[in-house]
C-alpha positions in Angstrom: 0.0 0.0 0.0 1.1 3.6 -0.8 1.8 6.0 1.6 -0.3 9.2 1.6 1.9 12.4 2.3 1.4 16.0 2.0 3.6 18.8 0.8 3.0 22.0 1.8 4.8 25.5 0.7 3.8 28.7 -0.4 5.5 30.4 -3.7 4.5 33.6 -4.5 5.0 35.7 -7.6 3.0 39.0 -8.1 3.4 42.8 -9.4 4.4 43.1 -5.6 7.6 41.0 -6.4 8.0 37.5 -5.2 8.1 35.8 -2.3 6.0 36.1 1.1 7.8 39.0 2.6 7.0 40.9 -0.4 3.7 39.6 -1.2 2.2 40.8 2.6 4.3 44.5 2.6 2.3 44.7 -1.2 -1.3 43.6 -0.1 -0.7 46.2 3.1 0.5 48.9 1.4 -2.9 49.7 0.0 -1.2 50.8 -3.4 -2.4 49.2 -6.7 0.6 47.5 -8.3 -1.5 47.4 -11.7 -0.4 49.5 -14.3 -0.7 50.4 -18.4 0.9 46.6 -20.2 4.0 47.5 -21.8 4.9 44.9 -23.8 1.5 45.4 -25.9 0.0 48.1 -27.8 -2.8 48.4 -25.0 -4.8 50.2 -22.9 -5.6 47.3 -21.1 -4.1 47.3 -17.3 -2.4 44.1 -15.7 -0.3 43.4 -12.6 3.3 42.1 -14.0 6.1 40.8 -12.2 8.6 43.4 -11.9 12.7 42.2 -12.8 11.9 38.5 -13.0 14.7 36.3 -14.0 14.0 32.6 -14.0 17.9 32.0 -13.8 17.1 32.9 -9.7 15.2 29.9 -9.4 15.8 27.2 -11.7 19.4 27.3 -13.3 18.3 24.8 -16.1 19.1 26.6 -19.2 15.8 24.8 -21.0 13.3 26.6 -18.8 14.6 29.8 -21.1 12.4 28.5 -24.2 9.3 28.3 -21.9 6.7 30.8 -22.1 6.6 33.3 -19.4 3.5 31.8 -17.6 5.3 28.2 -17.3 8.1 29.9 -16.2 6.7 31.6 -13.2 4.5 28.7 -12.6 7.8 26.8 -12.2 9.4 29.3 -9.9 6.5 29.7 -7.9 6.8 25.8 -7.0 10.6 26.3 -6.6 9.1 28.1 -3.5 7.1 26.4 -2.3 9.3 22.9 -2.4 12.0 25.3 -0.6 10.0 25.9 1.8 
């Protein structure tokens, strides 16, 4: 029979920064963090994460060809697992 386990951990990546200490002095600051998208033509507003370099979390140079959603989805659980 299997053993059941649990793994617990928190990764967080936001347009506060990443990580927990930087997630709670966003949320608390009361400032929006959503701006104008600048990669896009747009008028459309979204909450990007500022100076993210997946080369601080995962130093596998094949997470570079990823698109930028995998990529933080990967850091996030880089987090978490460090955690």
């Amino acid at each position: 029979m299997a053993e059941k386990i649990c793994i617990s951990g928190l990764g967080l990546l936001g347009p506060f920064g990443s990580g927990k200490k930087s997630f709670k002095e966003g949320i608390s600051s009361g400032h929006s963090f959503f701006k104008p998208v600048e990669k896009y033509d747009s008028s459309h507003l979204a909450g990007a994460v500022p100076d993210f370099q997946i080369k601080d979390y995962i130093k596998d140079r094949r997470v570079l060809k990823y698109s930028p959603v995998t990529q933080y989805a990967l850091a996030a659980a880089k987090m978490a697992v460090d955690e």
